[in-house]
Backbone as XML, in Angstrom:
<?xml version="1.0"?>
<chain id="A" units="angstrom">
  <residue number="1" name="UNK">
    <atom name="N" x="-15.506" y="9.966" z="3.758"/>
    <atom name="CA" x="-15.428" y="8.795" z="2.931"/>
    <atom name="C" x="-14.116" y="8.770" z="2.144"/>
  </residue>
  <residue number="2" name="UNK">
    <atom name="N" x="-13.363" y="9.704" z="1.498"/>
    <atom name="CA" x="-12.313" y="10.126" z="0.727"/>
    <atom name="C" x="-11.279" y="9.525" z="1.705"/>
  </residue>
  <residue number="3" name="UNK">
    <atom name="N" x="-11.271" y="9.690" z="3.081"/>
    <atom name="CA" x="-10.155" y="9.814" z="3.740"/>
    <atom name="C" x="-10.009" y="8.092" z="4.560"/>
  </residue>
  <residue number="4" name="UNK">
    <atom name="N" x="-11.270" y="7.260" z="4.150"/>
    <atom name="CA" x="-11.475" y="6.283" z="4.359"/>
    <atom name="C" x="-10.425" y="5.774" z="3.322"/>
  </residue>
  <residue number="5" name="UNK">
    <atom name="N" x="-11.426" y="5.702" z="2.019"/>
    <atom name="CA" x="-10.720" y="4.894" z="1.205"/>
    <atom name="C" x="-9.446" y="5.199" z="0.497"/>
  </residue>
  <residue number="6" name="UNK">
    <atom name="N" x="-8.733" y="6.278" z="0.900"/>
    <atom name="CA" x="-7.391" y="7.074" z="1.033"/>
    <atom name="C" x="-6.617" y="5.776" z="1.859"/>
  </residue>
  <residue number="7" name="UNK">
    <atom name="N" x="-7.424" y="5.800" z="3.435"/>
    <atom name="CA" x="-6.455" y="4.751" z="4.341"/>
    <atom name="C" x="-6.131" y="3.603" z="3.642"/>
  </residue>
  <residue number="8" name="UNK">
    <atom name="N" x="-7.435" y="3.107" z="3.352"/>
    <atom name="CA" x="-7.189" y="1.673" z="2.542"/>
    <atom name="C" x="-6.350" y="1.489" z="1.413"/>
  </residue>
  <residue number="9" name="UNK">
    <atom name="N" x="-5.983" y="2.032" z="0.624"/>
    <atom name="CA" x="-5.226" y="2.236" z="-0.499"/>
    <atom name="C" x="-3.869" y="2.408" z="0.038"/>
  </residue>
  <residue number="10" name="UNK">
    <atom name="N" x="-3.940" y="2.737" z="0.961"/>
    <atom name="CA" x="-2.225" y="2.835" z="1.474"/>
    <atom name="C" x="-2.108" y="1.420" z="2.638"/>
  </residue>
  <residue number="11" name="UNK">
    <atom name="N" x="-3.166" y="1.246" z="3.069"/>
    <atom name="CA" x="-2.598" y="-0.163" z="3.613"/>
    <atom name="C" x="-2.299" y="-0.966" z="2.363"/>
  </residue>
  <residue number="12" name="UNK">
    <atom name="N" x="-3.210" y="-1.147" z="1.656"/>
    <atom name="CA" x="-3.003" y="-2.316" z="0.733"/>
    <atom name="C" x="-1.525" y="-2.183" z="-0.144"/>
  </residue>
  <residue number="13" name="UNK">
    <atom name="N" x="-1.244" y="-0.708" z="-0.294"/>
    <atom name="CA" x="0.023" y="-0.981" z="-1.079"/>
    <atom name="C" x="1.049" y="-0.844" z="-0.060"/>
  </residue>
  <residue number="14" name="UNK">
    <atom name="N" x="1.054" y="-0.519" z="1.098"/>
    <atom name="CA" x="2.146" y="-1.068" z="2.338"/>
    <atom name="C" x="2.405" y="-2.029" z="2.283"/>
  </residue>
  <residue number="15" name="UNK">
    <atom name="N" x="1.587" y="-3.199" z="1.918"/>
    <atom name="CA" x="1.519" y="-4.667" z="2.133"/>
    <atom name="C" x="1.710" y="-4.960" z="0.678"/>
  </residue>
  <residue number="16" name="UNK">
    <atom name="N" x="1.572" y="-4.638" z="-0.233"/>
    <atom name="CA" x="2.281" y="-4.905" z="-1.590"/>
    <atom name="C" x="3.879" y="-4.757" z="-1.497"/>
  </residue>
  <residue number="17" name="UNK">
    <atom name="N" x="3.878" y="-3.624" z="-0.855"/>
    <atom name="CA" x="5.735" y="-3.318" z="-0.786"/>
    <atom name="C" x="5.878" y="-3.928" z="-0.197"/>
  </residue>
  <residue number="18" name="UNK">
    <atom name="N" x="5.814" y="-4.732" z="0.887"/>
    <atom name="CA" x="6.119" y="-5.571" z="1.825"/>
    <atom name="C" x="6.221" y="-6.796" z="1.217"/>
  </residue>
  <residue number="19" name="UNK">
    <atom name="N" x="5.676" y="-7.724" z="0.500"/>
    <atom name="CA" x="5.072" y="-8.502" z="-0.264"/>
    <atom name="C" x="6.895" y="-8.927" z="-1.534"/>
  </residue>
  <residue number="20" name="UNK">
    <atom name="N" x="6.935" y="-7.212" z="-1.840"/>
    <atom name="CA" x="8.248" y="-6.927" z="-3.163"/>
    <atom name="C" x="9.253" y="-6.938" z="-2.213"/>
  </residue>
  <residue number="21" name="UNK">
    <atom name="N" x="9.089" y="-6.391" z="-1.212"/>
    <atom name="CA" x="10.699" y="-6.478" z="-0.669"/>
    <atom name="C" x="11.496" y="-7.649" z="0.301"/>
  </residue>
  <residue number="22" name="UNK">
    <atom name="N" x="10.104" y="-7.846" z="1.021"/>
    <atom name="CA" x="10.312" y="-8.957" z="1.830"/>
    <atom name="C" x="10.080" y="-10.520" z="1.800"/>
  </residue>
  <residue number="23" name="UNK">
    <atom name="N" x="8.840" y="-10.008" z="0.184"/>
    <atom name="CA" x="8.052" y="-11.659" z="0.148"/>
    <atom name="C" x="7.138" y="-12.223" z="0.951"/>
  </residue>
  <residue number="24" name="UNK">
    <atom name="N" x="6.554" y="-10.743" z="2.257"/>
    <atom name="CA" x="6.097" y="-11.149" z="3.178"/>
    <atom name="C" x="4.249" y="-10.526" z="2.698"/>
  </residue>
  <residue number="25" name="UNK">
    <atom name="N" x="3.319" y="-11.248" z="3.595"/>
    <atom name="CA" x="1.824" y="-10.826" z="3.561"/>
    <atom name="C" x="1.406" y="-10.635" z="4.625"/>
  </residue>
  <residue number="26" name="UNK">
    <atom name="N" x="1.556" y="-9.180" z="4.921"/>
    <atom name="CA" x="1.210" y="-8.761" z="6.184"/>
    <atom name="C" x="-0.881" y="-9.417" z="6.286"/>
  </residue>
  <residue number="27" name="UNK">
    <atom name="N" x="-1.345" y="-8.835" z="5.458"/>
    <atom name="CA" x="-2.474" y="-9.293" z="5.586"/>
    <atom name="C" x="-3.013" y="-10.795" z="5.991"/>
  </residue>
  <residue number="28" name="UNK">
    <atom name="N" x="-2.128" y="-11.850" z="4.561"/>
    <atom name="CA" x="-2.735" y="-13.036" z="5.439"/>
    <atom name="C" x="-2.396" y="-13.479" z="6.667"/>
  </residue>
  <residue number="29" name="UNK">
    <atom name="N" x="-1.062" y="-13.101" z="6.957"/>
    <atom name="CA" x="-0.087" y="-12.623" z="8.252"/>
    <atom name="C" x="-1.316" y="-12.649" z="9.105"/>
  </residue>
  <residue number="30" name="UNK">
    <atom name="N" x="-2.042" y="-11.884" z="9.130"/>
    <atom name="CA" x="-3.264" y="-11.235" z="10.223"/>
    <atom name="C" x="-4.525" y="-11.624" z="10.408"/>
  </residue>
  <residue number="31" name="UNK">
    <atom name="N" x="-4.960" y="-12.112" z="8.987"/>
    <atom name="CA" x="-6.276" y="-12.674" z="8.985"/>
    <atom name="C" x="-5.880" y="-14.299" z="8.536"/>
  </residue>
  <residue number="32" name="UNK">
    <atom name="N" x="-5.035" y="-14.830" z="8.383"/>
    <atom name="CA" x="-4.446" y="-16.157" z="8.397"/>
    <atom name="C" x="-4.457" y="-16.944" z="6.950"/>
  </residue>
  <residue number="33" name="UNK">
    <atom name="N" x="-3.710" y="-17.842" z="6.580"/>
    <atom name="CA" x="-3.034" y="-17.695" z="5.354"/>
    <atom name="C" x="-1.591" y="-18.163" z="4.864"/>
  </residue>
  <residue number="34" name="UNK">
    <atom name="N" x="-1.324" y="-18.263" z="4.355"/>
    <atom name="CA" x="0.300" y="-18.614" z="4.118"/>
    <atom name="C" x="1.025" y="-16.889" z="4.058"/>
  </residue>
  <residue number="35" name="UNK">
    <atom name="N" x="1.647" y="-16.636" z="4.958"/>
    <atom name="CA" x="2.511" y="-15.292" z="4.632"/>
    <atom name="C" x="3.488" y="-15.281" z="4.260"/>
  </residue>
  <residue number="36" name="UNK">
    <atom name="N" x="3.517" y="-16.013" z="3.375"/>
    <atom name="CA" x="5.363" y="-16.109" z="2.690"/>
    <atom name="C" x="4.573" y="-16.158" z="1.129"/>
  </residue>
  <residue number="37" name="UNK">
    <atom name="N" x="5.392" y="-15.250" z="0.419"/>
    <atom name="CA" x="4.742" y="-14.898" z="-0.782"/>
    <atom name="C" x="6.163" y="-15.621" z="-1.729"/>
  </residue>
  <residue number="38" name="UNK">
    <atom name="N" x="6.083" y="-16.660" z="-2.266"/>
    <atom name="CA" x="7.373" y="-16.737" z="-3.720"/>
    <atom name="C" x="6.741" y="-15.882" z="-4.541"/>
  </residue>
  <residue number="39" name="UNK">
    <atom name="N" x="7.840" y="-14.756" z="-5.376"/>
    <atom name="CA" x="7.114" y="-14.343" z="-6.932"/>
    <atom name="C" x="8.804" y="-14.216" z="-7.511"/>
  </residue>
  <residue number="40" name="UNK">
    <atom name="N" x="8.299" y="-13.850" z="-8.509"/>
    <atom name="CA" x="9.199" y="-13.989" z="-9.895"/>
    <atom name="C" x="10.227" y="-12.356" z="-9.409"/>
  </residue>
  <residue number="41" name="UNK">
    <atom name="N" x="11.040" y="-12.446" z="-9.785"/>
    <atom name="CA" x="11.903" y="-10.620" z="-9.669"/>
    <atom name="C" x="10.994" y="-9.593" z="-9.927"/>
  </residue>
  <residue number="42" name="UNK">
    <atom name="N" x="10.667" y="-10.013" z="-11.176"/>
    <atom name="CA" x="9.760" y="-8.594" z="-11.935"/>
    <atom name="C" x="8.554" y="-8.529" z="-11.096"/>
  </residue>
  <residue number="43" name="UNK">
    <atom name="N" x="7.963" y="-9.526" z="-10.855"/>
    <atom name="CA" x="6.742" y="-9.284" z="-9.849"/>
    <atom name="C" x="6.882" y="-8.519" z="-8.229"/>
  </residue>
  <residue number="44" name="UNK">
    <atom name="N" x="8.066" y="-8.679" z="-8.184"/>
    <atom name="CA" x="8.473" y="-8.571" z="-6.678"/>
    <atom name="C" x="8.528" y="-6.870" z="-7.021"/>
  </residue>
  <residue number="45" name="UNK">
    <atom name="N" x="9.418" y="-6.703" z="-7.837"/>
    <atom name="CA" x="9.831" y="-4.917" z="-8.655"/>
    <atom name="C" x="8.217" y="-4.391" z="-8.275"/>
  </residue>
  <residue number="46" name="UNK">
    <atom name="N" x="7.331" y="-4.860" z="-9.331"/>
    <atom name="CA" x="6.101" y="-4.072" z="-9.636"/>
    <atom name="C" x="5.410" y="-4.142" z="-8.520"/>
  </residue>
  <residue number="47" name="UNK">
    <atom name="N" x="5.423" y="-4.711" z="-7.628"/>
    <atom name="CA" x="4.799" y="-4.933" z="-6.096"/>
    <atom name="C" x="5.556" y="-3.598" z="-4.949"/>
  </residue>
  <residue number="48" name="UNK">
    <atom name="N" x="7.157" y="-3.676" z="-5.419"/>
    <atom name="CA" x="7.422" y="-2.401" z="-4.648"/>
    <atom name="C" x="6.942" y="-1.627" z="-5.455"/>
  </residue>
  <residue number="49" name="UNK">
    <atom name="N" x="7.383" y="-0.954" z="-6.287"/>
    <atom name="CA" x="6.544" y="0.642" z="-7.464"/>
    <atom name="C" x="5.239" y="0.661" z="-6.773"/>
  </residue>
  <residue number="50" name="UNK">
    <atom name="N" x="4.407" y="-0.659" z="-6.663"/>
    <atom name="CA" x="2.378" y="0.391" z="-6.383"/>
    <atom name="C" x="2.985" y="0.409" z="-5.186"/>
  </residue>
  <residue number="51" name="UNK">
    <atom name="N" x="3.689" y="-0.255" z="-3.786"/>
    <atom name="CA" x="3.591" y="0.217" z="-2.364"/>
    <atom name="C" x="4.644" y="1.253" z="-2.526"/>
  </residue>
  <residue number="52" name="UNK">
    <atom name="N" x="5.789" y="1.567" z="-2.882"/>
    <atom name="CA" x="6.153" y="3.213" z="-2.766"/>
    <atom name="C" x="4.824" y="4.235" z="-3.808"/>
  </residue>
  <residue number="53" name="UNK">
    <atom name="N" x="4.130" y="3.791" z="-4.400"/>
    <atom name="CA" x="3.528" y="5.035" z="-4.817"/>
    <atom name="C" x="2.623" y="4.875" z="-3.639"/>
  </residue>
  <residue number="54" name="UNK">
    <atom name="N" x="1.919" y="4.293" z="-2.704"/>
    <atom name="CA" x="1.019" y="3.995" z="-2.067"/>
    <atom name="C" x="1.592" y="4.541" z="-0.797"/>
  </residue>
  <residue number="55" name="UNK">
    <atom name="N" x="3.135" y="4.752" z="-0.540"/>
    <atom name="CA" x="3.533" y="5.850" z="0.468"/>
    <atom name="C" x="3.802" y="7.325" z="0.031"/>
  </residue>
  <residue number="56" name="UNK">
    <atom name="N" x="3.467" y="7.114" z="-1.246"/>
    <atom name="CA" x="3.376" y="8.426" z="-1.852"/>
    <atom name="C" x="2.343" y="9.021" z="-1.352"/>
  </residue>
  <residue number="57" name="UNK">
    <atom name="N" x="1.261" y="8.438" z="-1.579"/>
    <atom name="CA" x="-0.276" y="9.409" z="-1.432"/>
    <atom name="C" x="-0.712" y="9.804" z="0.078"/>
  </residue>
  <residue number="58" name="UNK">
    <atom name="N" x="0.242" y="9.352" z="0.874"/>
    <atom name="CA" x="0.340" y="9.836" z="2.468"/>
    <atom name="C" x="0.214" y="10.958" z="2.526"/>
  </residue>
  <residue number="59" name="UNK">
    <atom name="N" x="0.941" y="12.004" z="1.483"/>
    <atom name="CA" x="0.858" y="13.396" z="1.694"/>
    <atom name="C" x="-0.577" y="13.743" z="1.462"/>
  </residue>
  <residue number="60" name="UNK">
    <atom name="N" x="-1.340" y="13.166" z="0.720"/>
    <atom name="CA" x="-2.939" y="13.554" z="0.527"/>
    <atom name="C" x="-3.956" y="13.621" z="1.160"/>
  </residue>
  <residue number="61" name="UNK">
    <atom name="N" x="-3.214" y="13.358" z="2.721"/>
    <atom name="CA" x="-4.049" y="13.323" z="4.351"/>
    <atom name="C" x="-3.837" y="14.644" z="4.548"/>
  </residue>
  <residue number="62" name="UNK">
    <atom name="N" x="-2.797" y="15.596" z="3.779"/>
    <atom name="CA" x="-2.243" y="16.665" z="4.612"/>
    <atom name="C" x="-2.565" y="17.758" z="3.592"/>
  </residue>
  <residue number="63" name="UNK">
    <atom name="N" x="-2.880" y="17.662" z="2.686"/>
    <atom name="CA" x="-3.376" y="18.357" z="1.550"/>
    <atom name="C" x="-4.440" y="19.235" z="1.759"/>
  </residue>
  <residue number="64" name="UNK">
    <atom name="N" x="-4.356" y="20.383" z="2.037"/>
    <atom name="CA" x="-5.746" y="21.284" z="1.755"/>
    <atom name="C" x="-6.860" y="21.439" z="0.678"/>
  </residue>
  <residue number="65" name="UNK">
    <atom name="N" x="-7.797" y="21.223" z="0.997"/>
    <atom name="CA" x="-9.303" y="20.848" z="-0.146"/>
    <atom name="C" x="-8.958" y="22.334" z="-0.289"/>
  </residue>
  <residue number="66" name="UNK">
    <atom name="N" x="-9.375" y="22.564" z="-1.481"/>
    <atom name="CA" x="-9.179" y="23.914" z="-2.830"/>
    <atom name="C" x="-10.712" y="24.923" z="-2.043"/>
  </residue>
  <residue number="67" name="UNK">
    <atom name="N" x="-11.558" y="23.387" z="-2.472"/>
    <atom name="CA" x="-12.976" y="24.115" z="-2.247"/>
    <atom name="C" x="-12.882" y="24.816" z="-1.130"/>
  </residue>
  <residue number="68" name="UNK">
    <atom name="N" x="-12.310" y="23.958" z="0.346"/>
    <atom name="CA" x="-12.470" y="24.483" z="1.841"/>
    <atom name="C" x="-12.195" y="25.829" z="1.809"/>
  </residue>
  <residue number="69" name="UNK">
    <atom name="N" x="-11.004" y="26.429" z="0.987"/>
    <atom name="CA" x="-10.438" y="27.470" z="1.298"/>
    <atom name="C" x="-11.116" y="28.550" z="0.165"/>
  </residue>
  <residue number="70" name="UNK">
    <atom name="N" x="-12.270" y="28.158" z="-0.640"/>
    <atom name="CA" x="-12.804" y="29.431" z="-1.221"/>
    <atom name="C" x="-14.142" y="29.845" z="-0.611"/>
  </residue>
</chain>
């Protein structure tokens, strides 16, 4: 379940960064929608920050559980 909602959290902020850098929505992109996002600078900023932290937590697929190993 962890590693479920791990995935999801990194799609969604893939598509936030995507959203800040490109202006683009991969999501409604896919499930249909307007995919052209206008936002303000600062919105666009804070949209990349959660999708690079959201390629941050990639390493947490690769992370050894504490417990596993006692």
């Amino acid at each position: 379940m962890s590693y479920l909602i791990l995935t999801l959290v990194i799609i969604g902020s893939v598509n936030w960064l995507l959203v800040g850098m490109f202006e683009w929505d991969l999501v409604a992109a896919i499930f249909g929608g307007d995919s052209v996002r206008n936002s303000a600078v600062l919105s666009r900023v804070i949209y990349s920050v959660v999708g690079l932290a959201g390629l941050y937590c990639i390493k947490f697929f690769f992370r050894e559980d504490e417990k596993a190993r006692q």
